[in-house]
C-alpha positions as CSV (number, residue, x, y, z in Angstrom):
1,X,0.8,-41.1,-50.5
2,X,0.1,-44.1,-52.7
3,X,2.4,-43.7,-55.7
4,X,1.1,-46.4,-58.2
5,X,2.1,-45.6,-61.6
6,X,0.4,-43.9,-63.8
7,X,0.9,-45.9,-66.9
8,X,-0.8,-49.8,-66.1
9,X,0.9,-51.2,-68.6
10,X,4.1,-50.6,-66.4
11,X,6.7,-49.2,-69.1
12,X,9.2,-47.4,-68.1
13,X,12.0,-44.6,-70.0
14,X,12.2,-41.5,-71.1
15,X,9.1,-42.0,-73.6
16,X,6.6,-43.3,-70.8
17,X,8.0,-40.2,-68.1
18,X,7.3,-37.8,-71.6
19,X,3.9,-39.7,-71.9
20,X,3.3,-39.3,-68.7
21,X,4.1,-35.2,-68.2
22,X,1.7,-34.3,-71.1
23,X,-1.0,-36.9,-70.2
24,X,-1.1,-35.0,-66.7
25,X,-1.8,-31.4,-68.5
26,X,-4.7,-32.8,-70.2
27,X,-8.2,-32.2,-68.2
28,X,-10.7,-35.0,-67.3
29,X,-14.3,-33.8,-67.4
30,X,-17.2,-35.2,-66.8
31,X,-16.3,-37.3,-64.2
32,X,-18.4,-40.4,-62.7
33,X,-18.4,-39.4,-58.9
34,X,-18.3,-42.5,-56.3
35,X,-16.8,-40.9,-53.3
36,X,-13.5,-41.3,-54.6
37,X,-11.9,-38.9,-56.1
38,X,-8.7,-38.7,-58.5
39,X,-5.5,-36.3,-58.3
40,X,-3.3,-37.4,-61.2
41,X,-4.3,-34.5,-63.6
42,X,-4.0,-31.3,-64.1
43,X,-7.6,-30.7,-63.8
44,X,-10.1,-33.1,-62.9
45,X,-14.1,-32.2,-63.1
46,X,-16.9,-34.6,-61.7
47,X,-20.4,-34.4,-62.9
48,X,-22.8,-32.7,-60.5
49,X,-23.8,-35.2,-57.8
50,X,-27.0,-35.6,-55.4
51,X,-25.6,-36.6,-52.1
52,X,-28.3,-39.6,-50.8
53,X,-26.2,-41.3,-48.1
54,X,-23.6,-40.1,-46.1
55,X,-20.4,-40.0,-48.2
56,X,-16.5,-39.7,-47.4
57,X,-14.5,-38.8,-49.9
58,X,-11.1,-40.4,-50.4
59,X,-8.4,-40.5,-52.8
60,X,-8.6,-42.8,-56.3
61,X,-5.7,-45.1,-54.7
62,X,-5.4,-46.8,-58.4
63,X,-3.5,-43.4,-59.6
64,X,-0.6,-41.8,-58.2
65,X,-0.9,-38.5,-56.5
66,X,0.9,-35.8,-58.3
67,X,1.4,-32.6,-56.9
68,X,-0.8,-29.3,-58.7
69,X,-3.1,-31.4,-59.0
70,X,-6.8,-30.5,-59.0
71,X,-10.2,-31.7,-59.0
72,X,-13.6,-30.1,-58.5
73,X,-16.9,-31.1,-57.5
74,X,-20.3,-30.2,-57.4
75,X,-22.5,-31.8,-54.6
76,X,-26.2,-31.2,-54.3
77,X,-27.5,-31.4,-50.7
78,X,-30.7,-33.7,-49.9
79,X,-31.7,-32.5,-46.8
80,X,-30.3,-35.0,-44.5
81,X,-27.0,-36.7,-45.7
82,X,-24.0,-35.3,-44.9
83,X,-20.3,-35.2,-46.6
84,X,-16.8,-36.0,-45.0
85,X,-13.3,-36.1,-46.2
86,X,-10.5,-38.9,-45.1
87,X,-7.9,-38.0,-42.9
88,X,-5.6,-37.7,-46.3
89,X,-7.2,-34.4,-46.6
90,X,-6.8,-30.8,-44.8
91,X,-9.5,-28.2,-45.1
92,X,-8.7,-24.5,-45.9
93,X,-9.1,-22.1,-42.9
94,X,-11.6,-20.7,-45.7
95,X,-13.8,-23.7,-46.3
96,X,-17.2,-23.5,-45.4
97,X,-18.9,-26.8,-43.7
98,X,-21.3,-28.9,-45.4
99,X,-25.2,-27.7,-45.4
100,X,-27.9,-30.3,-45.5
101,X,-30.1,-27.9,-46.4
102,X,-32.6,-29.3,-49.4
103,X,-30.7,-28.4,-53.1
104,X,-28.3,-26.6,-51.6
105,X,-25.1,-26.4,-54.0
106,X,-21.7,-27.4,-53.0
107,X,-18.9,-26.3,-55.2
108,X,-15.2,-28.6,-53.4
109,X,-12.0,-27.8,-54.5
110,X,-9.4,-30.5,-53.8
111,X,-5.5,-29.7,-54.4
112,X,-2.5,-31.3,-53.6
113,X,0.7,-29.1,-53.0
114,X,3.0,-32.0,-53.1
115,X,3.3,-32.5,-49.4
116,X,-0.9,-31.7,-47.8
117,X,-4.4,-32.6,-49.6
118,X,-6.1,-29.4,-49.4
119,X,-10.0,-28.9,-49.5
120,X,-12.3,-26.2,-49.4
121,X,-16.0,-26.0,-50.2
122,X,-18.3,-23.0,-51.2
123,X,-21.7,-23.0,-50.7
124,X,-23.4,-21.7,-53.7
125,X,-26.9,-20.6,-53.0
């Protein structure tokens, strides 16, 4: 894993590590999606995004990894594109596979354990 820090000013201590311990329990929502995705947080929520061109989805390399982290997506099928993930990443044996199927919903978890990216998606309807 990339392990950038997570402060870009680039201080360093015991204040910036106490900074940096709380700033991870606070949740980012309402993500901008761009096929990049962040795990430096606690909990990380994109907005709900059309999928209109084939898309594989890698790691934010500007933040550092941090294990229990999560993010979640919601992608909207457009009847043709498809979604991928980058080698960093290891599906569940429970994930379902992507559906083109028009409107289809797409709910992805994405956690990191601290060793293995983990993804898994649900089809919603």
């Amino acid at each position: 894993m990339n392990m950038k820090s997570r402060d870009p000013e680039g201080s360093t201590g015991f204040f910036n590590t106490l900074y940096d311990d709380v700033n991870f329990l606070y949740p980012l929502v309402n993500q901008e999606f761009s096929g990049r995705v962040r795990l430096d947080k606690m909990h990380t929520i994109y907005k709900s995004y059309t999928v209109t061109s084939d898309i594989t989805i890698s790691i934010d390399k500007r933040f550092e990894v941090v294990p229990a982290a999560y993010t979640e997506l919601t992608l909207v099928a457009d009847g043709s594109h498809t979604v991928s993930f980058s080698s960093d990443f290891t599906a569940t044996p429970s994930s379902e596979t992507w559906d083109t199927t028009l409107n289809k919903i797409h709910k992805v978890g994405i956690y990191y354990d601290g060793g293995v990216i983990f993804y898994t998606i649900t089809v919603l309807n």
